[in-house]
N, C-alpha and C positions, 0 to 999 in steps of 0.2 A: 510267149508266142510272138511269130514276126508279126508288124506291125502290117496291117491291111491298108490297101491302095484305092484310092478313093474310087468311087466307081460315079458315071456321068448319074446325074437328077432323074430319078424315077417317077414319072408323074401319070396320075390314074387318071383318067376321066371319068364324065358321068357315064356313061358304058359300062366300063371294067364296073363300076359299082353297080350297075346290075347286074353282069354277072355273079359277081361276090352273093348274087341271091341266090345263084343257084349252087351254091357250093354248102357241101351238108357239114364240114369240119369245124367250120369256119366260128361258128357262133351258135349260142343254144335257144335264142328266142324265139322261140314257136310254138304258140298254143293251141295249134290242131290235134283234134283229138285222133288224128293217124299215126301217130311216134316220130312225128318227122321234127326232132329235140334236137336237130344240129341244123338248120337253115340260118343264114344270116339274114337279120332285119332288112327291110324295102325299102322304109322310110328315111333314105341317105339323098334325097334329091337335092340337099345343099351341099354336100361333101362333092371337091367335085376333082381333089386328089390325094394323095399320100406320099410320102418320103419317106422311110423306106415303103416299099409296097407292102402288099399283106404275105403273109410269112416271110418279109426280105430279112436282109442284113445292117445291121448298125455299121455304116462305117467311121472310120475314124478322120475328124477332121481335121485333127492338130498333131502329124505326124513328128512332131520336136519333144514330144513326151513320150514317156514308156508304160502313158494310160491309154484307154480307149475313150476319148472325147467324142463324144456322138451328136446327131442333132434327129431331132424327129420333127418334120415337117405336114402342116395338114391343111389345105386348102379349101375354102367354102367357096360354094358358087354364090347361093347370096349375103348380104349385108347379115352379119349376125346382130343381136343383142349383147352390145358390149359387155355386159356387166355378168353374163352369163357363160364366157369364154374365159378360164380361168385355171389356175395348175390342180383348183381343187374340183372343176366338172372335167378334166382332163389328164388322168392318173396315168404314170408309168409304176410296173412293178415287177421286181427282177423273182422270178418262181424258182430258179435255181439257187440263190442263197435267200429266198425270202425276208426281201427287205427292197427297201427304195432307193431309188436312182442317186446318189451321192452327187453332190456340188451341183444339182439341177437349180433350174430357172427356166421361167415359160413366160414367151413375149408375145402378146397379140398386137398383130399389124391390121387395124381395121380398114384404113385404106386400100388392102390389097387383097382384106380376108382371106388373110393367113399368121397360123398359130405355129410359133416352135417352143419346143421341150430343149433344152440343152441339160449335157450331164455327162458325168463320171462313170461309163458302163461296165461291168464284171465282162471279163473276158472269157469266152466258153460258157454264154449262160443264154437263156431263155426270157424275153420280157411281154409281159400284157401293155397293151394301151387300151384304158378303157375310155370310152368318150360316155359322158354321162348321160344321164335323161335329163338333166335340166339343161344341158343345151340348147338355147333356140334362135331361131331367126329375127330379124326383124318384124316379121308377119304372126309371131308367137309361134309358130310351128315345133313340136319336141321329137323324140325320137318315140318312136311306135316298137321297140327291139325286139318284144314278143308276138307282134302283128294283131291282136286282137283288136286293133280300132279303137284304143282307149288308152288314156294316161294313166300307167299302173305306177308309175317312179321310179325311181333306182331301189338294187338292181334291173328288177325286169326286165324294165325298157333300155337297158344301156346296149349299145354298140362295144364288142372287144374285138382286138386284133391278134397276132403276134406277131414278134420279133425276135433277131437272135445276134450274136458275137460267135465271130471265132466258131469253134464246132460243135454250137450249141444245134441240138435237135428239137424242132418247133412242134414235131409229134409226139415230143415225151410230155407234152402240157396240151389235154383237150379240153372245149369245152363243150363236149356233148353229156348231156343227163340220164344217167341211169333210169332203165325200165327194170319194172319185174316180167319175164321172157314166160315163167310158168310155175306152177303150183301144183301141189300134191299132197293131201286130197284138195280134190279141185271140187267145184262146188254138185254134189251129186251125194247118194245117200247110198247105205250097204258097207258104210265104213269101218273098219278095224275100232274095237275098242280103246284102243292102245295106239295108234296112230302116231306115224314118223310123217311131220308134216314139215315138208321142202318148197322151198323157193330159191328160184332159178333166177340171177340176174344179167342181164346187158353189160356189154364192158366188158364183165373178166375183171374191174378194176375197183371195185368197193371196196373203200375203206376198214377192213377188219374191225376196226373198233368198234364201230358203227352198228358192227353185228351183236347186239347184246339183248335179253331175255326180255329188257323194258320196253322195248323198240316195237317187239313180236308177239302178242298175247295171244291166250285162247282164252273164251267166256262161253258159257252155258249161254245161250242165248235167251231163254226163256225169261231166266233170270240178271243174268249179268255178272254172276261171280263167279270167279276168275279161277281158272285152273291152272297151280301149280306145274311147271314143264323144267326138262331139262333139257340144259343145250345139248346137242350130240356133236355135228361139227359145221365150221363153218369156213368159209375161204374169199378170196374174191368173185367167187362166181354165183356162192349160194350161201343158206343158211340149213341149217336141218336141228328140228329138235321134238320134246316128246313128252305127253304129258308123263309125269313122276308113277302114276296110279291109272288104273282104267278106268274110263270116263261112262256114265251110264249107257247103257241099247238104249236105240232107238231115242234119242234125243237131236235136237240142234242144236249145234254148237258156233260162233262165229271167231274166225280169225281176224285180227286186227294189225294191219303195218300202220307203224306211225312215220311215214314217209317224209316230211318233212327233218327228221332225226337223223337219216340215213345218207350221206355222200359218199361220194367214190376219191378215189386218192388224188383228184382235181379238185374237189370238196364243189362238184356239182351235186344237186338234191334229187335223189329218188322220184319221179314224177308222179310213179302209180305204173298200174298192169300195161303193159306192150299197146297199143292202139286202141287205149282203151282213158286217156286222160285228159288234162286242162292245158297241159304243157309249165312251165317256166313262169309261174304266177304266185300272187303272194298268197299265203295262208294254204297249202297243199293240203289238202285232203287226204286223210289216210285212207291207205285201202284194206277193204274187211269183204270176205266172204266167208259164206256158210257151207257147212256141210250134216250133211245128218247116220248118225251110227245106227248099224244092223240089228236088226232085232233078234234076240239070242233065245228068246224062247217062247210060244204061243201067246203066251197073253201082254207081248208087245205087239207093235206093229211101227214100223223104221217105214212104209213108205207112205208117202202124200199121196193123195187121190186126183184121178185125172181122169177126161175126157175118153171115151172108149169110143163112142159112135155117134153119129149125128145126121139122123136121114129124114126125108120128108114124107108124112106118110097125109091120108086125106085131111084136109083140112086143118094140119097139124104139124108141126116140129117135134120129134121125140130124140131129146137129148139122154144117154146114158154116158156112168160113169163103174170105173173096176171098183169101186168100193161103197159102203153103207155110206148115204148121206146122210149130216145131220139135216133134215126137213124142213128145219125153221130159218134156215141159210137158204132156201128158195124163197126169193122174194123181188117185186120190183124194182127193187135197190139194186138187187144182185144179175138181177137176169132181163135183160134187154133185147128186143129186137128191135132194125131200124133202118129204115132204105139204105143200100148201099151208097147210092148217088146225092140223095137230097138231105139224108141225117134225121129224117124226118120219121119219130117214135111210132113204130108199128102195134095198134093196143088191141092186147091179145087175154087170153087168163095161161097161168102156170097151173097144171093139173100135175099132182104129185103120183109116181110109180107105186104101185100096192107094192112092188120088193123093195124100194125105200133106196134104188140105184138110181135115179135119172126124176125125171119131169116132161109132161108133152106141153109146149106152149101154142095154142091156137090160132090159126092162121085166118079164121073167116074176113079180116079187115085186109085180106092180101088181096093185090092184085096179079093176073098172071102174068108172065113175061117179066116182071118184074123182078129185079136179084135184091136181095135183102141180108143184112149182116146180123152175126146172132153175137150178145158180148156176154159173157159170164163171169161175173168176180171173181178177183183171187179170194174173197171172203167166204166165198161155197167152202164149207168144212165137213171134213168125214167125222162118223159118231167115235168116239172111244172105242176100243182103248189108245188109236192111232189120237185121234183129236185133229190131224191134219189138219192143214188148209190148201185149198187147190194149188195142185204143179201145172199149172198151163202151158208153159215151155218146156216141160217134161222132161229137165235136167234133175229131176230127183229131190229138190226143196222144194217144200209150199210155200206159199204165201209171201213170194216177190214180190218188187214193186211190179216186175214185168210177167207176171203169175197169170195174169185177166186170160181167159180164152176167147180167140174170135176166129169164126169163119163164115164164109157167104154161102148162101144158095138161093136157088132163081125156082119161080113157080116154072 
């Protein structure tokens, strides 16, 4: 390819690098728990420009060769910590032949605080510059990459760029992290015995390999042993697979991604469910939901028990529920009332239902005008053959963390 004509010094300031915050392509550290996996870190108030810009061009500056000699220049606004500016917290890496920058060298000018990369660049290729987390200032200041307010280290915290040669495309290398977009069966009950369970991912661009049987479990929940599944299919967008045998009525089962395990063909990591994660931190959490199968004939029962009615009658709270309580799961532990405003324990007695559906809790310590909130454990359990434990959010599994029932009423 002809040789490229140098183009005049591209210099950012501290602006342009905060806009670079609002640009969602650009970089994946972000640990809000809204899915926002492609923000660029904040904390760049010493960077205060770049040569080439972000997504620029490598150009060549020894046009007497028939390589591409490049330079990558990076400017600090303040004084850095010498010892910390170095070719090894300051990485170029060519994605398109996956390998390193040939005949490089990197010179820091701390007089002028500024660092260059020099080197040998593939021509028609794609390169990261990652600037490290142990970068810092004179003042100890590091890079915050994933914005959580804390020094997590490399990678987390690192700052990336890119760059390119020649008719290198800088969007065939992201680095935004894959979500799971949605799931089926999703966490609710009345499930097929036999169940074809899908997961839908972000991207489009997950590494196939990645999709394998280890990765994706099913377990009996009750117990924890593991059900047998066969892959059905899988692509870059999802996975689908299914247990080998029919799984019992009327049981809980949990699903388990080991997300960490999982990258996409940038070999960014899995975060967890769509707006629902940690972001770009170390040690991901897998993510596991439950669901529970249909009961196939009378003497099961596949739903949890829940809240039917809750009204104020004299003197009194009468809570009911669709199903037999077990009575010994009515208890102070379990059933609470208590100023809406103040927190402050409303003492009452729990009078138990002669149909063994509900309980009245006594209000004579109320005052009127007064609103008051009622909280009931997710540990309220229906009797056998169900055995449930309360669905409080009434997505069809008992006994969530987020299972609790609460609502207010006012004398």
């Amino acid at each position: 390819m002809f040789k490229k004509i140098l183009i005049p010094l591209v210099f950012i300031t501290i602006a342009l690098v905060l806009v670079f915050g609002c640009s969602k392509s650009d970089n994946p550290f972000e640990p809000q728990k809204s899915g926002f996996n492609g923000t660029v870190q904040e904390n760049l108030s010493y960077i205060a420009g770049i040569n080439p810009g972000l997504n620029g061009q490598i150009q060549d500056v020894d046009p007497s060769t028939s390589e591409i000699e490049g330079e990558i220049e990076i400017w600090f606004q303040s004084f850095m910590n010498t010892s910390t500016v170095t070719a090894t917290n300051i990485v170029v890496w060519d994605t398109t032949n996956d390998g390193s920058i040939q005949n490089s060298s990197f010179t820091y000018y701390p007089e002028i605080k500024k660092a260059v990369f020099r080197g040998t660049f593939s021509d028609d290729a794609v390169f990261i510059v990652t600037l490290k987390s142990d970068l810092e200032n004179q003042a100890g200041v590091k890079f915050d990459g994933n914005g959580n307010g804390s020094f997590d280290g490399s990678p987390y915290d690192d700052y990336r760029y890119k760059l390119y040669t020649g008719t290198g495309n800088t969007a065939d290398y992201d680095f935004i992290h894959p979500e799971i977009e949605w799931v089926v069966p999703g966490t609710e009950n009345g499930v097929d015995v036999l169940p074809l369970i899908t997961l839908s991912f972000t991207g489009s661009d997950i590494d196939t390999e990645d999709l394998v049987l280890g990765n994706f479990t099913l377990v009996k929940t009750s117990n924890q042993v593991a059900v047998s599944c066969s892959l059905i299919a899988s692509s870059h967008s999802m996975i689908v697979f299914m247990p080998k045998d029919s799984i019992d009525q009327a049981e809980q089962y949990t699903v388990n991604v080991k997300c960490a395990n999982v990258k996409d063909t940038c070999r960014n990591v899995l975060l967890g469910f769509q707006d629902d994660n940690e972001g770009w931190i170390a040690n991901i959490a897998d993510y596991c939901w439950d669901f529970v199968t249909m009961a196939l004939d009378g003497n099961h029962d596949g739903n949890p028990p829940v809240v039917s009615n809750v009204s104020v009658g004299i003197d009194e709270l009468i809570v009911s529920f669709n199903d037999d309580i077990d009575l010994t799961t009515f208890t102070t532990t379990n059933i609470r009332v208590y100023d809406n405003s103040t927190g402050q324990n409303l003492v009452g007695s729990i009078i138990n239902e002669y149909d063994g559906r509900g309980f009245r809790y006594t209000l004579e310590n109320a005052e009127s005008g007064t609103t008051y909130r009622l909280w009931v454990s997710k540990d309220v359990k229906e009797l056998d053959p169900g055995g449930w434990y309360l669905d409080g959010n009434e997505n069809g599994v008992g006994g969530e963390w987020d299972d609790d029932y609460t609502t207010t009423f006012t004398l």
